[in-house]
C-alpha positions as CSV (number, residue, x, y, z in Angstrom):
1,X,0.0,0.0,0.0
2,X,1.1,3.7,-0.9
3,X,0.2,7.1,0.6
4,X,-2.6,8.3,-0.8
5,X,-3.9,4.9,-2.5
6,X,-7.1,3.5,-2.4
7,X,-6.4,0.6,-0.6
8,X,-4.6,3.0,2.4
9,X,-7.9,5.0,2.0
10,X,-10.1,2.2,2.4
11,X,-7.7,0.2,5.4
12,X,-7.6,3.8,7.2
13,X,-11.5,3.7,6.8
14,X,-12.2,0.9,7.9
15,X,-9.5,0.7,10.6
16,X,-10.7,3.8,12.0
17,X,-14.5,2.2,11.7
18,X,-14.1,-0.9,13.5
19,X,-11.8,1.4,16.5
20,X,-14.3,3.6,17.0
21,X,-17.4,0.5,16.4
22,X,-15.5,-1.2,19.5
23,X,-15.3,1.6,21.5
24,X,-18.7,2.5,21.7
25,X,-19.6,-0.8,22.0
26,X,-16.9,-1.3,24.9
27,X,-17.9,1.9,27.1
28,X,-21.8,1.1,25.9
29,X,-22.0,-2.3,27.3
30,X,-19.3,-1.4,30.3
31,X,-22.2,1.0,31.4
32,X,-25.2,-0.8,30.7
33,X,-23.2,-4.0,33.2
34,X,-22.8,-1.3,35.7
35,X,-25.9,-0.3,35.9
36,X,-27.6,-3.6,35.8
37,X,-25.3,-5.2,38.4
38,X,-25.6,-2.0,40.8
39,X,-29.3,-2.5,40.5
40,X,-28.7,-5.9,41.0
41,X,-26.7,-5.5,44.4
42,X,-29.2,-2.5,45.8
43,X,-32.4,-5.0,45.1
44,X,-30.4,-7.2,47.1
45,X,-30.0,-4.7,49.7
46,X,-33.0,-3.7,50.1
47,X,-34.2,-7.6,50.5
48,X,-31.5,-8.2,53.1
49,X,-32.5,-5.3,54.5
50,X,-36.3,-5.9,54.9
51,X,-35.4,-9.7,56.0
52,X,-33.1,-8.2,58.7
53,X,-36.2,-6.2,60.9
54,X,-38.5,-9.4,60.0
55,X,-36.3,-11.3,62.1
56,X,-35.5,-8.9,64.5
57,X,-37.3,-9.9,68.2
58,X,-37.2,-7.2,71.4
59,X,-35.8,-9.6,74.2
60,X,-37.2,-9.2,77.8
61,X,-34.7,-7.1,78.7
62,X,-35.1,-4.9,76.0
63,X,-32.4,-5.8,73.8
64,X,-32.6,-6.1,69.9
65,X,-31.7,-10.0,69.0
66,X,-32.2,-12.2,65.8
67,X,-34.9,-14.7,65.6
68,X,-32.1,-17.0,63.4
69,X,-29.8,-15.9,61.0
70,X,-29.9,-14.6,58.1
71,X,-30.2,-16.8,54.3
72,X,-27.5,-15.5,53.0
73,X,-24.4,-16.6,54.6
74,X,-21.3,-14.3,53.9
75,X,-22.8,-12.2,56.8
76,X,-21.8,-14.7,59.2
77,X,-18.1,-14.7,57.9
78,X,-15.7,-12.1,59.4
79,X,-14.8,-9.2,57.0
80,X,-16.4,-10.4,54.2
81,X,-17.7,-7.2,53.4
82,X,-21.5,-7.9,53.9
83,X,-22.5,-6.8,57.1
84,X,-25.8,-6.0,59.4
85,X,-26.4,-4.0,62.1
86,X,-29.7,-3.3,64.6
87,X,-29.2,-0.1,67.1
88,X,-31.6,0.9,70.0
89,X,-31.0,3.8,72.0
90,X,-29.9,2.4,75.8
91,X,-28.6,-0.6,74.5
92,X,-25.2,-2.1,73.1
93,X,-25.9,-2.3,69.2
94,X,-26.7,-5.9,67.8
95,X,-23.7,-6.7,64.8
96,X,-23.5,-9.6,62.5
97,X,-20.8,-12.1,63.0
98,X,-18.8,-10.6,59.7
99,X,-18.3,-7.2,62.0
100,X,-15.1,-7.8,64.0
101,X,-13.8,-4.3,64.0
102,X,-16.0,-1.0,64.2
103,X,-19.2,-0.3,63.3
104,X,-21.7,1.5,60.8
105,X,-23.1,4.6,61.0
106,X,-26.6,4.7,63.1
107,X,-27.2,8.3,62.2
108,X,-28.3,6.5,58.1
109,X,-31.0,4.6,60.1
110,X,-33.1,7.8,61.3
111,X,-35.8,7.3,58.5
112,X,-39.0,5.8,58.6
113,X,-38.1,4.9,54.4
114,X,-35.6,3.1,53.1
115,X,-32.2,5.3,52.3
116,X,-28.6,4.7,50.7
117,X,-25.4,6.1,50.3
118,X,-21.8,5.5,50.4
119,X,-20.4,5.1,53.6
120,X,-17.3,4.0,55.8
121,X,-17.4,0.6,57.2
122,X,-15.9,-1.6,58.9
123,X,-13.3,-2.8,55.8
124,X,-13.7,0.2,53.3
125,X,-15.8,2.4,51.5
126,X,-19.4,0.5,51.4
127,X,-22.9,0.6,49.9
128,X,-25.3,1.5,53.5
129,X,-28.9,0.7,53.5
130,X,-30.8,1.8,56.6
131,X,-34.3,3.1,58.0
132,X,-35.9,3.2,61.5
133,X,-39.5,1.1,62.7
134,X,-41.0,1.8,66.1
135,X,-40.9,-1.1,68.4
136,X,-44.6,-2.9,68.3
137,X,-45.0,-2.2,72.2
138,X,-44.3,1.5,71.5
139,X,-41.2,1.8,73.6
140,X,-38.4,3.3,71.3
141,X,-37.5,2.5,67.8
142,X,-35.1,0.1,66.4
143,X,-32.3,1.4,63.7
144,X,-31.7,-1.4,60.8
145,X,-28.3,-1.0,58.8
146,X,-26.8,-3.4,56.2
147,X,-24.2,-3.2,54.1
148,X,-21.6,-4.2,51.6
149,X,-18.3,-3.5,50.4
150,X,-18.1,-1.2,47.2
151,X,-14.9,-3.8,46.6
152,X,-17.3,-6.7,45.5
153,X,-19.1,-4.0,43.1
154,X,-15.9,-3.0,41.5
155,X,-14.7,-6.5,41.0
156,X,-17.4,-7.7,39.3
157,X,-17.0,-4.3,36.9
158,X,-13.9,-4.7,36.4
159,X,-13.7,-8.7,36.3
160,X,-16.4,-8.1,33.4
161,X,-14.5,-5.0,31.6
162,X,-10.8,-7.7,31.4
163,X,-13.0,-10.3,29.5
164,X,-15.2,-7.7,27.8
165,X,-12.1,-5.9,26.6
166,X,-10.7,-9.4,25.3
167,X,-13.4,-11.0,24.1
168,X,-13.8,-7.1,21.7
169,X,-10.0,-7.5,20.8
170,X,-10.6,-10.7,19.3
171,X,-13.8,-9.3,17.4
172,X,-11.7,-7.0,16.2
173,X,-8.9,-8.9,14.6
174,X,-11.9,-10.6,13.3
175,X,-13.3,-7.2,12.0
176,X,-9.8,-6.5,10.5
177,X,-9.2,-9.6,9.2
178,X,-12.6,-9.5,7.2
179,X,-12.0,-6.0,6.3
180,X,-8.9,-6.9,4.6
181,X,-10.5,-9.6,3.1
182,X,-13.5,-7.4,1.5
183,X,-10.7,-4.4,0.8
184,X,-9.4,-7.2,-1.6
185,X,-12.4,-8.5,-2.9
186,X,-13.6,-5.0,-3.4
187,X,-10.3,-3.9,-5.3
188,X,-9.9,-6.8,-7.1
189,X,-11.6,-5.2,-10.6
190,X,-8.9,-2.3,-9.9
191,X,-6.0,-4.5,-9.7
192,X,-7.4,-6.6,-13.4
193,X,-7.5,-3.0,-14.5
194,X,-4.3,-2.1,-14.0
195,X,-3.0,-5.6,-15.1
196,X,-5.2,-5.7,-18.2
197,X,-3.7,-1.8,-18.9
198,X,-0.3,-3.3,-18.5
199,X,-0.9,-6.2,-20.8
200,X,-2.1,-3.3,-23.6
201,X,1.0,-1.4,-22.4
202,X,3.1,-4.5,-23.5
203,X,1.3,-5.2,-26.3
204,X,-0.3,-8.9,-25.0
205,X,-3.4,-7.5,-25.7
206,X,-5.4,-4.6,-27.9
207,X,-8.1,-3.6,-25.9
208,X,-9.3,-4.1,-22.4
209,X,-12.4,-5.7,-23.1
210,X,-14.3,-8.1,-20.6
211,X,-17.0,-8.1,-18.1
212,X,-16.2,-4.9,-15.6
213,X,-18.5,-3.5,-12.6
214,X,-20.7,-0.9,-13.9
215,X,-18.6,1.8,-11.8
216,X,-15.7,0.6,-13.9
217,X,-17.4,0.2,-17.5
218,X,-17.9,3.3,-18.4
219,X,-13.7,4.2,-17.8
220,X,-13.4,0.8,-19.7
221,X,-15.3,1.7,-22.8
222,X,-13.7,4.9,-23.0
223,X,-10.2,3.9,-23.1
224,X,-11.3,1.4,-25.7
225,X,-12.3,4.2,-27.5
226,X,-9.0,5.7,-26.9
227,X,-7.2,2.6,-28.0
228,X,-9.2,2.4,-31.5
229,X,-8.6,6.2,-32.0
230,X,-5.4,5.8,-31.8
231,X,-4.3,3.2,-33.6
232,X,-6.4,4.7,-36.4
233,X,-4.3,7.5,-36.2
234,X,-1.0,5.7,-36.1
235,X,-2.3,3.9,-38.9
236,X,-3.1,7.1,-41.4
237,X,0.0,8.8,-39.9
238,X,1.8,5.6,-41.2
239,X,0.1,5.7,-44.7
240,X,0.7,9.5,-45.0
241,X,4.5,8.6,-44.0
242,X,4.9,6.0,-46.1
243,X,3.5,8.3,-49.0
244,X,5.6,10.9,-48.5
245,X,8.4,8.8,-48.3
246,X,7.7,7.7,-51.9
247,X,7.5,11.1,-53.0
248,X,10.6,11.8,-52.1
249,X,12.5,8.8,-53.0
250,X,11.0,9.5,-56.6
251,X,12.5,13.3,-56.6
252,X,15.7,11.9,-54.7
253,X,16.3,9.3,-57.4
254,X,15.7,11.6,-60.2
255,X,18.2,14.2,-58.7
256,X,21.1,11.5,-57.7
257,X,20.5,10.5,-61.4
258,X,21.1,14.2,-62.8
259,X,23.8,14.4,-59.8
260,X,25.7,11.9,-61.4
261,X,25.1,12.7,-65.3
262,X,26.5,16.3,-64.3
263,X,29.4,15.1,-62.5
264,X,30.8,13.6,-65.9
265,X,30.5,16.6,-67.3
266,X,32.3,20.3,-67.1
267,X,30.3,21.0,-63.6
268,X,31.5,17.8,-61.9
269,X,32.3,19.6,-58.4
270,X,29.1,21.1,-57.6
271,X,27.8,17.8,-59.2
272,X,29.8,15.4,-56.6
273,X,28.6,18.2,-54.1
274,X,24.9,17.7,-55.0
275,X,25.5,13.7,-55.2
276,X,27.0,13.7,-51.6
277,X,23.4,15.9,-50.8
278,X,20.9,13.7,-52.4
279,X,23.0,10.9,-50.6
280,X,23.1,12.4,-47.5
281,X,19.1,13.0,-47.8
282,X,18.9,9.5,-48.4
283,X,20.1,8.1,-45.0
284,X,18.3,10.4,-43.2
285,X,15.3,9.5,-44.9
286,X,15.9,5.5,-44.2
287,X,16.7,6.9,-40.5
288,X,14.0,8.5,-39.5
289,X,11.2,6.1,-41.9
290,X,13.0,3.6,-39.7
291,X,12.2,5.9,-36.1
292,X,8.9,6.7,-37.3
293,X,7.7,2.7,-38.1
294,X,9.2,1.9,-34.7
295,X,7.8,4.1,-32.7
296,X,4.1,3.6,-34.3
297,X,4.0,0.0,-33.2
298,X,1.8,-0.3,-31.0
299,X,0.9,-3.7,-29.4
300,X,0.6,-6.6,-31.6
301,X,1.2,-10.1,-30.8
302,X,4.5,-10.2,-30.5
303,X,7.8,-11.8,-32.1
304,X,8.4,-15.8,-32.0
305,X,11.6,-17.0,-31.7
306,X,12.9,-19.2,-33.5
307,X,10.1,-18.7,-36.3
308,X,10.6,-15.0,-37.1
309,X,14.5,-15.4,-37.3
310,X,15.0,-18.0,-39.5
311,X,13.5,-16.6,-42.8
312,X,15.6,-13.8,-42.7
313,X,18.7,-15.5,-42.1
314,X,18.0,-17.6,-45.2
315,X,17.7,-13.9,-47.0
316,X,21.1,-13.2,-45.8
317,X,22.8,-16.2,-46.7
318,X,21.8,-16.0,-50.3
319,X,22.3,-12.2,-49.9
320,X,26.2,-12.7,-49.3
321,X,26.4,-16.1,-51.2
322,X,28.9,-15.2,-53.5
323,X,31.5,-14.0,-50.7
324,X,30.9,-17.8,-49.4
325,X,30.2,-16.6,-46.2
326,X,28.4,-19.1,-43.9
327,X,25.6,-18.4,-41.5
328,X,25.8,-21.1,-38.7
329,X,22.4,-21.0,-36.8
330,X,23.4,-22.9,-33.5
331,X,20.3,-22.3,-32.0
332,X,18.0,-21.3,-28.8
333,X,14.8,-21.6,-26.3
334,X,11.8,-20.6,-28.1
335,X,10.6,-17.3,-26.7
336,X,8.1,-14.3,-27.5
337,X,9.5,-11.5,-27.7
338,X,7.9,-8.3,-27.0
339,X,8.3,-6.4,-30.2
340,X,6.5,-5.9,-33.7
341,X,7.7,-8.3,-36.0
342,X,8.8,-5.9,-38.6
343,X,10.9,-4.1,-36.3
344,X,12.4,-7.1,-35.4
345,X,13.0,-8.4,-38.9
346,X,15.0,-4.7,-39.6
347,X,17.0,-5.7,-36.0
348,X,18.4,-8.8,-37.2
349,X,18.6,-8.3,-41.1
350,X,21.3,-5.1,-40.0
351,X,23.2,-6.6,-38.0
352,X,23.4,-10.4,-39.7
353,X,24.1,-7.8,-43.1
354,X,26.5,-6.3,-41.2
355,X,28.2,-9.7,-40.0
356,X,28.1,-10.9,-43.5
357,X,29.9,-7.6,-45.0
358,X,32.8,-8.1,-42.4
359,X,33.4,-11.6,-42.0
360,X,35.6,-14.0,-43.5
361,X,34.0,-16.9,-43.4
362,X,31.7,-17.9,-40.4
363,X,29.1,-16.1,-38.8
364,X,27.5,-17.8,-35.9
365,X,23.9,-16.8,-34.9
366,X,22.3,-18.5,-31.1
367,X,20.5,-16.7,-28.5
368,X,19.8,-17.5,-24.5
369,X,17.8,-16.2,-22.0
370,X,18.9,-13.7,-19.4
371,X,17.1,-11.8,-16.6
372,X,14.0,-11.8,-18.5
373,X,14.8,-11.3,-21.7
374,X,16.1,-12.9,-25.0
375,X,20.3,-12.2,-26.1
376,X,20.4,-12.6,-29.7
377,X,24.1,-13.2,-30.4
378,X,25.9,-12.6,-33.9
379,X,29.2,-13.6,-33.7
380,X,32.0,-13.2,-37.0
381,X,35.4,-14.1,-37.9
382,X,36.4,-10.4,-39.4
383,X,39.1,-8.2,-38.7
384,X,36.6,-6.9,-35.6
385,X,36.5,-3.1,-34.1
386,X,38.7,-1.5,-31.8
387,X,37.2,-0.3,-28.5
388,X,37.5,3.2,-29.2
389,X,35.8,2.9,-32.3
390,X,32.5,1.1,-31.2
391,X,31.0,4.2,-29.5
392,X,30.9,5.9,-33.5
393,X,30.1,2.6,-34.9
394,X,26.5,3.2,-33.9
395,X,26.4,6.9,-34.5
396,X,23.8,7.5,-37.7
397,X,26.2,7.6,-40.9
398,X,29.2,6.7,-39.9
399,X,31.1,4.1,-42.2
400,X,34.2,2.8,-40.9
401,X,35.9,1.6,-43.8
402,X,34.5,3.0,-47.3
403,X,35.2,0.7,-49.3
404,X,32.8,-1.5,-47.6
405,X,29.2,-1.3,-49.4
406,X,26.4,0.4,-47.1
407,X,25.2,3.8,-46.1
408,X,26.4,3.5,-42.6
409,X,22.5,3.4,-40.6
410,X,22.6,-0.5,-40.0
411,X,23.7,-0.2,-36.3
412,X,22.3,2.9,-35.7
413,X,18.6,1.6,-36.8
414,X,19.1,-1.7,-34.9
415,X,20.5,0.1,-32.0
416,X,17.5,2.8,-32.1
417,X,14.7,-0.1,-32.9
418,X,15.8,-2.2,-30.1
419,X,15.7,0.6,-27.5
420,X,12.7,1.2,-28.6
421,X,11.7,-2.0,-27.6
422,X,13.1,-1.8,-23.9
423,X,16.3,-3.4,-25.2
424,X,19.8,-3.0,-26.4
425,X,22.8,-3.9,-29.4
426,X,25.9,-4.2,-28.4
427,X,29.4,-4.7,-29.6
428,X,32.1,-6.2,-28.0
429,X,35.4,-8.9,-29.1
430,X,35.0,-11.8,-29.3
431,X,36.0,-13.7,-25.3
432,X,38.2,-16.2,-27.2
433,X,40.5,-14.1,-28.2
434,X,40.3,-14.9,-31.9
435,X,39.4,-12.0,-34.6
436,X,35.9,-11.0,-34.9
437,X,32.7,-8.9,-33.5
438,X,30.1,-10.0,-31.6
439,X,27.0,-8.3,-31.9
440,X,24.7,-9.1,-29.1
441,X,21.4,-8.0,-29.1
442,X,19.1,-8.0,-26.0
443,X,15.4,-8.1,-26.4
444,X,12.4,-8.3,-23.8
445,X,10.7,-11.6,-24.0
446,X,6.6,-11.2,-24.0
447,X,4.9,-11.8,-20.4
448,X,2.0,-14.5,-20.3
């Protein structure tokens, strides 16, 4: 994922979605458990409370005292937080068995109704129920007082909160986990966009066709429509190219023809001068015809290998037959190679022409693979190039040796085409030592 993609967009999204989700749900339901367990504990209370002055007797002598004990019995267990209390004035107060240090507060137990609050008691901070009832003979009143620790309140909170807070951590790597899964799912036209573009890029494919979601159709159609424009386009600029280029080549021809009747004549130096012209005009035509084609390709399926090479090689060795040179083919994987046919055919017929012209008597021709793509390696028995001459070699007109036939654009339009193509000629001497070129050229081999 990159900054400012979609799929960072739609993780943040939903990352930030499924936070905030669980934190309302956590502090939501944290709250709701706190209230419905407080209300829980204060009906208890109350019950305890009620049962405590239904089983509180008057004895003879005046004092309060318990019938029998009461049902629940953590009030008979000392300090466990849960604790009674009966009070009448004149007399010591009546405690449960849990009370073993202190005391509650009588001055909560002065109301005829029930009442609550937080109070201090005999372990900590507790929840205090108390109210008041006269005695049935009418001689005083009797205070009532239960309590319980805040402690048991809180640990039940917070016992609930550790396993709510796990339990939502888990439903959240769930959440995330699905959310990357439907992030995926939801991308997944995008990323056979981009792939499909790519495959029309490389030329694998002419347009992107196929069943798209109706957000994406529209985008689709139009870059169809894009795609036919434009290779309609490249296709009369191609025409109009290859029109004008027989215009010219008409005119040329007819000039270099006068060009050459003048130069036998009295006006032979501007003659040779205009001849060097037309000639000149010539190479820069087959140059930049040459650019033009390659750079109008445009997708196509592709070269195969060995197929597209052989056919030309048999051109070249009937070409240079009566220099009795000898094009050895030694051979190669099969491979597609990612460039138009034709431009490949102008590739290999330079630089096997180019072998032919210099060598003595072999020429070998194989290719291998390499880091994804295809090395296409011409290899001659000449007298070779020196290492400070290959540089000019490939510069557009440049003939090392005149006497050698040619117009001095074979390495420059292979070198050009094949760049073109995302590849590369090069020259080099041969490893063994021995006299010779080797021309390798370096092709991108056609993805699946």
């Amino acid at each position: 994922m990159t900054r400012g993609s979609l799929r960072m967009r739609f993780s943040l999204a939903v990352l930030a979605w499924i936070i905030g989700g669980l934190i309302v749900v956590g502090v939501g339901t944290s709250a709701l458990f706190t209230r419905h367990i407080e209300s829980r504990f204060h009906a208890e209370l109350q019950q305890h409370l009620l049962e405590l002055a239904e089983l509180t007797i008057v004895s003879p002598d005046g004092s309060p005292r318990l019938e029998r004990p009461l049902s629940d019995p953590r009030y008979a267990v000392p300090d466990s937080g849960f604790y009674w209390q009966v009070d009448r004035h004149g007399f010591p107060p009546l405690r449960s068995p849990s009370v073993t240090k202190g005391g509650l507060d009588t001055a909560l137990a002065h109301q005829p109704d029930i009442f609550h609050r937080p109070a201090n008691g005999p372990t900590g901070v507790a929840m205090t129920y108390g109210f008041t009832r006269p005695i049935a003979d009418g001689s005083g009143y009797l205070h009532y007082l239960i309590a319980t620790d805040q402690r048991h309140l809180d640990d039940v909170t917070k016992a609930f909160e550790a396993e709510l807070i796990g339990w939502l951590s888990l439903l959240a790597l769930a959440l995330l986990a699905t959310g990357g899964l439907v992030i995926l799912y939801t991308l997944k036209p995008l990323n056979r966009l981009a792939g499909t573009v790519a495959a029309v890029r490389s030329g694998s494919a002419r347009r992107m066709g196929g069943k798209w979601p109706s957000e994406i159709t529209p985008l689709v159609h139009d870059l169809d429509g894009l795609l036919q424009a434009n290779e309609e386009m490249v296709s009369r600029a191609r025409l109009e190219a290859g029109n004008l280029a027989h215009g010219l080549r008409t005119s040329l021809a007819i000039l270099t023809d006068e060009a050459e009747t003048l130069a036998k004549g009295p006006a032979g130096e501007s003659a040779i001068t205009l001849l060097d012209q037309c000639r000149q005009i010539e190479r820069q035509l087959d140059w930049h015809l040459a650019r033009a084609r390659a750079k109008a390709s445009f997708g196509g399926p592709g070269t195969e290998m060995p197929d597209a090479l052989l056919p030309i090689i048999a051109a070249m060795r009937r070409l240079h037959q009566a220099r009795t040179v000898h094009f050895e083919v030694t051979g190669g994987p099969p491979a597609t190679l990612a460039i138009d046919s034709r431009d490949f055919a102008e590739i290999v017929s330079n630089l096997a022409d180019n072998a032919g012209k210099w060598a003595t008597s072999l020429i070998n021709i194989g290719w291998h693979t390499q880091d994804g793509g295809l090395c296409l390696v011409f290899t001659d028995d000449g007298p070779g190039i020196p290492a400070d001459e290959i540089a000019r070699a490939f510069a557009p007109g440049q003939r090392l040796d005149e006497n050698i036939m040619g117009n001095g654009l074979g390495l420059a339009i292979a070198q050009d085409l094949a760049r073109l193509a995302g590849g590369e000629v090069r020259l080099s001497a041969r490893v063994d030592g021995s006299k010779g070129l080797v021309a390798t050229c370096i092709l991108p081999i056609k993805s699946a």
